[in-house]
C-alpha positions as CSV (number, residue, x, y, z in Angstrom):
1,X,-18.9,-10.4,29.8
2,X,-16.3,-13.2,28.8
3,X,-12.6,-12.1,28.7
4,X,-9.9,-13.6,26.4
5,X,-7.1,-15.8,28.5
6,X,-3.5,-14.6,28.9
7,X,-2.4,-16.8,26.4
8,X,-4.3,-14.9,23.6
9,X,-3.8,-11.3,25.0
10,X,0.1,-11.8,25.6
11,X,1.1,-12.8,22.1
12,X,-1.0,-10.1,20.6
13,X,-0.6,-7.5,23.1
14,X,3.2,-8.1,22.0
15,X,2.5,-8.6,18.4
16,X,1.0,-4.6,18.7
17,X,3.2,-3.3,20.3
18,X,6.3,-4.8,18.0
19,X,5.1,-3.6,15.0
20,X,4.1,-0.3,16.3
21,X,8.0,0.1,16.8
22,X,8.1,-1.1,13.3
23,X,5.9,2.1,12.2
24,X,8.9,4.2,14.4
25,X,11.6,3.6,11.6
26,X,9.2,3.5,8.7
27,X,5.1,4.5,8.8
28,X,4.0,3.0,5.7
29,X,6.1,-0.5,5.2
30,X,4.7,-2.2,8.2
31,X,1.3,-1.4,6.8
32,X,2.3,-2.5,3.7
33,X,3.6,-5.7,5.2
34,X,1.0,-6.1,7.4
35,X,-1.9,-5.6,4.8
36,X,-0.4,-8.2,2.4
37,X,0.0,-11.0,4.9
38,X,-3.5,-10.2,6.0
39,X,-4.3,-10.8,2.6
40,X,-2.3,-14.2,1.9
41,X,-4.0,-15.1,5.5
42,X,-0.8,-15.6,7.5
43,X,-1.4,-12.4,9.8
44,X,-5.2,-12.0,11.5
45,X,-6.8,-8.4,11.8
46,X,-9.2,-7.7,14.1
47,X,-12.6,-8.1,12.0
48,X,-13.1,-4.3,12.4
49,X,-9.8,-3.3,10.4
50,X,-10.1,-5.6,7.9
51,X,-10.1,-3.1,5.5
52,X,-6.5,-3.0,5.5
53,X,-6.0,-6.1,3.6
54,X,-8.4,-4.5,0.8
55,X,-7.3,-3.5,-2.6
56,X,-7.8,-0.1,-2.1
57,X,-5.4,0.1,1.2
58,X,-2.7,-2.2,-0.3
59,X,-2.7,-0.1,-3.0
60,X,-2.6,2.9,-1.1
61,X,0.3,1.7,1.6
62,X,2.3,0.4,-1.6
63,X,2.6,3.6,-3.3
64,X,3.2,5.5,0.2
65,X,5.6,3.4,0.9
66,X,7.7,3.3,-2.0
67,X,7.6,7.3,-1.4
68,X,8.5,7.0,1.9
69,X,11.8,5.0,1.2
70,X,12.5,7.0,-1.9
71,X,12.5,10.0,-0.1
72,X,14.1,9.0,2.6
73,X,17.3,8.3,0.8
74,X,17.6,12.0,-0.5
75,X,19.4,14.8,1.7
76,X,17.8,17.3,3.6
77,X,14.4,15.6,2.3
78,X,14.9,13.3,4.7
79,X,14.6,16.0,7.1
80,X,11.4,17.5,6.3
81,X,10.0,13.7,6.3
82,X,11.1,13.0,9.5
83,X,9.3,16.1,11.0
84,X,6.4,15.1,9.2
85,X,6.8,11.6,10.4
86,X,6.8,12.7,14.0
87,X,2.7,13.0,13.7
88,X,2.3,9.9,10.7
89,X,4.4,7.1,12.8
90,X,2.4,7.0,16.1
91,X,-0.8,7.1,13.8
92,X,0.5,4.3,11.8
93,X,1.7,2.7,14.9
94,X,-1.6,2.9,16.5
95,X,-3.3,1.8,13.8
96,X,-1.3,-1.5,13.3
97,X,-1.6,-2.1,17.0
98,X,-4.9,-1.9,17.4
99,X,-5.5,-3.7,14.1
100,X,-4.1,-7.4,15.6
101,X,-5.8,-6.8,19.1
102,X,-7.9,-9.5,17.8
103,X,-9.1,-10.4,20.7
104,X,-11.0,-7.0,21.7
105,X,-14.3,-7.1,20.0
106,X,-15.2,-3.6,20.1
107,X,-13.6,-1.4,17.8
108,X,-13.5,1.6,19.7
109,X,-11.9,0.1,22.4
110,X,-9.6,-1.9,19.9
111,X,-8.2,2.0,18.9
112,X,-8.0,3.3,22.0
113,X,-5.4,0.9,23.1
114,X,-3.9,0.7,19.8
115,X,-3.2,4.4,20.7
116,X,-2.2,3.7,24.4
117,X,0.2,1.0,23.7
118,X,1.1,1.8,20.2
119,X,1.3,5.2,20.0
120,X,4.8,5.6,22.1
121,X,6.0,2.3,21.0
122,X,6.0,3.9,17.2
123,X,7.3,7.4,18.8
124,X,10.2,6.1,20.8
125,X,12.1,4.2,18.2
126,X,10.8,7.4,15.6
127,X,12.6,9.8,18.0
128,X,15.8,7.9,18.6
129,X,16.0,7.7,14.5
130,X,15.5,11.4,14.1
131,X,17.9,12.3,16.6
132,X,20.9,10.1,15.4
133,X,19.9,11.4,11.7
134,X,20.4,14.9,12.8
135,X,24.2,13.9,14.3
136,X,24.9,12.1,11.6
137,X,23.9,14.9,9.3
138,X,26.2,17.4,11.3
139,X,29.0,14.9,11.4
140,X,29.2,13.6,7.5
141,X,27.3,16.8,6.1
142,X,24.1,14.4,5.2
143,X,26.1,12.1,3.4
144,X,26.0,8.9,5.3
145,X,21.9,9.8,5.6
146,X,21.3,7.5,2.6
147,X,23.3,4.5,4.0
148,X,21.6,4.6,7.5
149,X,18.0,4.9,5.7
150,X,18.8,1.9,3.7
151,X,19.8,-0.3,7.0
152,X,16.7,1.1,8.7
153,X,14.5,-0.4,5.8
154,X,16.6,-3.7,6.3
155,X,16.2,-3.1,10.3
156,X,12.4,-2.4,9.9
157,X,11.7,-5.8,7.0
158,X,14.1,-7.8,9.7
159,X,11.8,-6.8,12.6
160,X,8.5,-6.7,11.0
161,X,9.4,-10.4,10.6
162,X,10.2,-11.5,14.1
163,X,7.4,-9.8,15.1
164,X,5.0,-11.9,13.5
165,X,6.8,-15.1,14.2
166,X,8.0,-14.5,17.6
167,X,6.0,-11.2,19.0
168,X,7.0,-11.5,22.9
169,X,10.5,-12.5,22.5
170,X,10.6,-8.9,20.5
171,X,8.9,-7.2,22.8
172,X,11.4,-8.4,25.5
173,X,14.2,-7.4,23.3
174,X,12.4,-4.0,22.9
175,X,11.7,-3.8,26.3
176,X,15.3,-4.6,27.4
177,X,16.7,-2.0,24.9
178,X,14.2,1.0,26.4
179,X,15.8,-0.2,30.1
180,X,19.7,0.1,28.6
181,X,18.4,3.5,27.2
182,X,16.4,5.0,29.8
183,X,20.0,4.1,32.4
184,X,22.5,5.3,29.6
185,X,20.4,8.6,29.8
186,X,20.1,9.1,33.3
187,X,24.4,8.5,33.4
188,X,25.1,10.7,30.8
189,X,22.9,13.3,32.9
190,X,24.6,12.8,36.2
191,X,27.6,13.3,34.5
192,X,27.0,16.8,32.6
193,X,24.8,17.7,36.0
């Protein structure tokens, strides 16, 4: 058994894990993204999901995610897509992580840690966007919902992009924003506890 050197698993492991958090904010534009660069050859797929640069899936990841931004933009169906996006990002997630773990031959074992590391990585960033949406929607009466959908689809093009060209500096920038988080958190509970 011959294992791939740090310097192949780092950069991907961080490339997977980056655009799962992608998938968080929106499920179907990272795929899109991902799919065409596959295509133009600038982004390598593992050889087993190289099905998503086919016709069939850009097709398919186009037209979801025009849907997806469309609807994102209109109140209160925003809502219902969110709660269905709580099931469709980790899946997306998980599929575009374990879609650049390159480096793992096997494809079942490509998936399974596409699911293990991109999974939450899609979740996380999904949950923090649902949950200012819904204070956001209390405060401006769903109003402002539109404008914050249309930064998130900057946010998500923006990050999508320095994923790809720098992976592990966004995964350290991801990383230190989860820390800030996770302390924030645990103040704000000592202080209501």
């Amino acid at each position: 058994m011959t294992t791939a050197p740090w310097s192949d698993v780092l950069p991907s492991l961080a490339l997977a894990i980056a655009l799962a958090a992608c998938a968080g904010l929106r499920a179907w534009l990272p795929l899109f993204l991902a799919a065409a660069l596959a295509r133009l050859g600038w982004l390598d797929l593992n050889q087993s999901f190289a099905f998503l640069a086919s016709n069939q899936a850009l097709i398919l990841f186009g037209a979801a995610t025009l849907i997806e931004i469309a609807a994102d933009k209109i109140p209160a169906v925003d809502h219902a897509l969110d709660a269905a996006s709580t099931v469709i990002r980790p899946l997306a997630g998980s599929l575009l992580a374990a879609s650049v773990l390159g480096w793992i031959k096997d494809p079942l074992a490509a998936l399974a840690l596409g699911i293990v590391v991109g999974a939450p990585a899609a979740f996380v960033p999904h949950a923090a966007k649902a949950s200012l949406r819904t204070v956001t929607s209390a405060l401006t009466a769903g109003m402002a919902n539109p404008i914050l959908s249309f930064m998130e689809d900057v946010f998500t093009v923006v990050l999508f992009v320095l994923a790809v060209l720098v992976p592990v500096l966004v995964l350290v920038i991801l990383l230190g924003a989860a820390y800030f988080a996770s302390r924030r958190a645990r103040r704000r509970r000592r202080r209501f506890a």
